[in-house]
N, C-alpha and C positions, 0 to 999 in steps of 0.2 A: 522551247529549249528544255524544260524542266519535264516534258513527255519522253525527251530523247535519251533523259542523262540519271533521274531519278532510280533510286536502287528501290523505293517500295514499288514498282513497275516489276523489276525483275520477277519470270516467270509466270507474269500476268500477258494476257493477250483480249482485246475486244473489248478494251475498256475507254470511255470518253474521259477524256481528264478538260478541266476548266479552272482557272483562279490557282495552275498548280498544285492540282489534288485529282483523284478519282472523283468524278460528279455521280453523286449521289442519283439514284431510279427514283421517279415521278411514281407516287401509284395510280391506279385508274382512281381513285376515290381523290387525289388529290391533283388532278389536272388542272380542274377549273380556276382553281386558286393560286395554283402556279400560273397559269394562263394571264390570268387578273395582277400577274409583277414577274415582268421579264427580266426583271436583274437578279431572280431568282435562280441560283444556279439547279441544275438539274436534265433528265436522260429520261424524254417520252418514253412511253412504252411501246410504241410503234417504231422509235429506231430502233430497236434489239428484236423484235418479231422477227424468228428464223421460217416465217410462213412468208412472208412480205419479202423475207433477202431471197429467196428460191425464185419467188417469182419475177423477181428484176433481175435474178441472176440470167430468167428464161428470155425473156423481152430480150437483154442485151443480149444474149446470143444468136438472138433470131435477128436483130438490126444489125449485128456487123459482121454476120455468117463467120 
């Protein structure tokens, strides 16, 4: 609810929110230790890879013509 209706949102687009907040980006140097406590809030860096979205983007156009 608090993704749908929050005014610090406005004007923002592509953002994960968790806990009622924007979740904070994982750096590549701090994976492991995120890894190592999942109740760690936070946004791999492999979800926001606009190299990785192009190519699911290609997949699923080739799977559902």
């Amino acid at each position: 609810m608090w993704c749908a209706t929050s005014p610090r949102l406005d004007g923002l687009g592509g953002v994960y929110c968790e806990n009622c907040d924007i979740s904070p980006m994982v750096s590549p140097e701090g994976e492991a230790e995120w890894r190592a406590d999942p109740g760690r809030p936070g946004v791999l860096p492999y979800a926001v890879d606009p190299e990785a979205a192009a190519r699911l983007w290609e997949v699923s156009e080739r799977l559902t013509s």
